[in-house]
N, C-alpha and C positions, 0 to 999 in steps of 0.2 A: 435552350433557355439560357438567360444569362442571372449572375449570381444576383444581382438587382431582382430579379425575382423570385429571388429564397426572401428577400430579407425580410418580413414579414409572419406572424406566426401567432396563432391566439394562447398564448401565455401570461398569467400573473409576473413575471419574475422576466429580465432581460436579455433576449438574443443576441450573443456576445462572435460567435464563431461560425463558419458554414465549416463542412467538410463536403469538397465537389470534387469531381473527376474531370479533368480536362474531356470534353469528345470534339471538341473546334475542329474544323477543317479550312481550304482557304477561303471560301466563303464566308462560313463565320467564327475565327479562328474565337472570338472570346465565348464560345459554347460550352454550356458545361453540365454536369450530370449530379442531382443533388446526392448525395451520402447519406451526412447527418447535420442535425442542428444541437449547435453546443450551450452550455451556458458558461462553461468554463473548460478549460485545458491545461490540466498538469506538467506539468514541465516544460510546456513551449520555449517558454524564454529563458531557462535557466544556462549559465555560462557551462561553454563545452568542460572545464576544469571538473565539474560536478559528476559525483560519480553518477555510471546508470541507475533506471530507475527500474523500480522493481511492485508489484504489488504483494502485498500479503496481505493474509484472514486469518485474523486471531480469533480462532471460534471457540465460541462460550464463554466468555468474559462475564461477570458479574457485570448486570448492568448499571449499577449505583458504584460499578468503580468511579476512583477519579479522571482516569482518561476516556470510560466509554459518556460519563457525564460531561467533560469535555470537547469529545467530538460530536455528540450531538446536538451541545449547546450554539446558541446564534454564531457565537465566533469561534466555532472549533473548528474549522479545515487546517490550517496550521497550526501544529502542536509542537514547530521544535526540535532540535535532536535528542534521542531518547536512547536506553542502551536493554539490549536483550537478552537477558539471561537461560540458556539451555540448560535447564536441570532433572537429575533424575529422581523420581519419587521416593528410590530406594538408594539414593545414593551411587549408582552402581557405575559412574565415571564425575571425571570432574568436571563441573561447571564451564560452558560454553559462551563468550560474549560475544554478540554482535552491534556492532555500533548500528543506529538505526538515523541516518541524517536528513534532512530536513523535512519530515517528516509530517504529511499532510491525510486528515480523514476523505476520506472517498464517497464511504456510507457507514450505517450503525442500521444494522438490519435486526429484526430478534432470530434467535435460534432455533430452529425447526425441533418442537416437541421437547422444548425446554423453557418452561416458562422462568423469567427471571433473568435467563441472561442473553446477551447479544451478539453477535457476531460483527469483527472490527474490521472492515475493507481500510488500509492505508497502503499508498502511493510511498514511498519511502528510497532512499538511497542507501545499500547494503554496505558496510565493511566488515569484515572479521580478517582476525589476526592468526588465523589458523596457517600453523608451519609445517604439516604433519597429511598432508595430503586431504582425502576430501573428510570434512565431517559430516559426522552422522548422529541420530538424535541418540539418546539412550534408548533401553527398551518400552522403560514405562515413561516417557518426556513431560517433563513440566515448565511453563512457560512465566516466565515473570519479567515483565515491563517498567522499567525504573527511567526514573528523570536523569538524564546526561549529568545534571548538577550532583556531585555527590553529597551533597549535603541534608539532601532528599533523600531520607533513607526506606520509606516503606515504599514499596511498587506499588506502579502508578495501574497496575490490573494485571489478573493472571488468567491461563487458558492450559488447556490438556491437550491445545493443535493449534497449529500454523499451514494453514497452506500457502505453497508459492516458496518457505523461507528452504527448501532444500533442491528444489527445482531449480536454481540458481548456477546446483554443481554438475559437473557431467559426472559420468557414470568412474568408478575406478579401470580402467584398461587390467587388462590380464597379469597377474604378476608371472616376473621372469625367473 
């Protein structure tokens, strides 16, 4: 088949992207093998300068935060650069920041067996300023979400996990 015959698809909403596999040969080199059908694709265009991109799941969010009210409102897939605070429940290291850059909602799923709050799929560009080898969360972690603007001083939602935001590091190698 050829991509002219993806393009097509009974949805409300508009068919923006194909994902196909080349399988052409010299016969019909523009052959192709459907994937998937998009509506959208994060990070396609974005300039090679930016850093990679990363997923995280801020799970359990209060869902009347202001960021998970935000990403599920009509215009919330871009939220902005936002900064991320690793902290421990008991104090028991010091606070952890990671820059969170340009930073766009994915989904706002609810939480399995928690009613009230939601779980936060973001697309995001990771930095942290760690000099000290790989970080690691504390034992009891607590997550809190603030707006890049410091002016903005209450967090913009908190969570007791992140997945994805340590997957990031590779493992320590053996010490010598």
């Amino acid at each position: 088949m050829r991509v002219a015959d993806f393009a097509s698809w009974e949805r409300e909403f508009p068919l923006r992207y194909l994902l196909v596999r080349d399988v052409g040969d010299e016969q019909d080199w523009q052959a192709v093998e459907l994937l998937a059908r998009c509506v959208d694709v994060e990070g396609l265009y974005l300039p090679r300068e930016h850093l990679d991109r990363t997923v995280l799941v801020l799970e359990g969010c209060p869902a009347d935060s202001p960021l998970a009210v935000t990403a599920a409102g009509p215009g919330g897939r871009r939220l902005g650069d936002l900064m991320l605070e690793v902290l421990g429940r008991n104090d028991d290291r010091p606070p952890h920041v990671f820059d969170l850059v340009d930073v766009s909602a994915v989904a706002v799923r609810p939480t399995a067996g928690a009613p009230g709050l939601v779980d936060l799929v973001l697309g995001t560009g990771l930095r942290d300023d760690w000099e000290y080898g790989r970080p690691r969360p504390p034992a009891q972690p607590y997550f809190e979400v603030r707006a890049a603007d410091q002016r903005i001083t209450a967090p913009l939602t908190h969570c007791g996990s992140i997945g994805g935001l340590y997957d990031h590091y590779p493992s320590p190698g053996p010490c010598n």
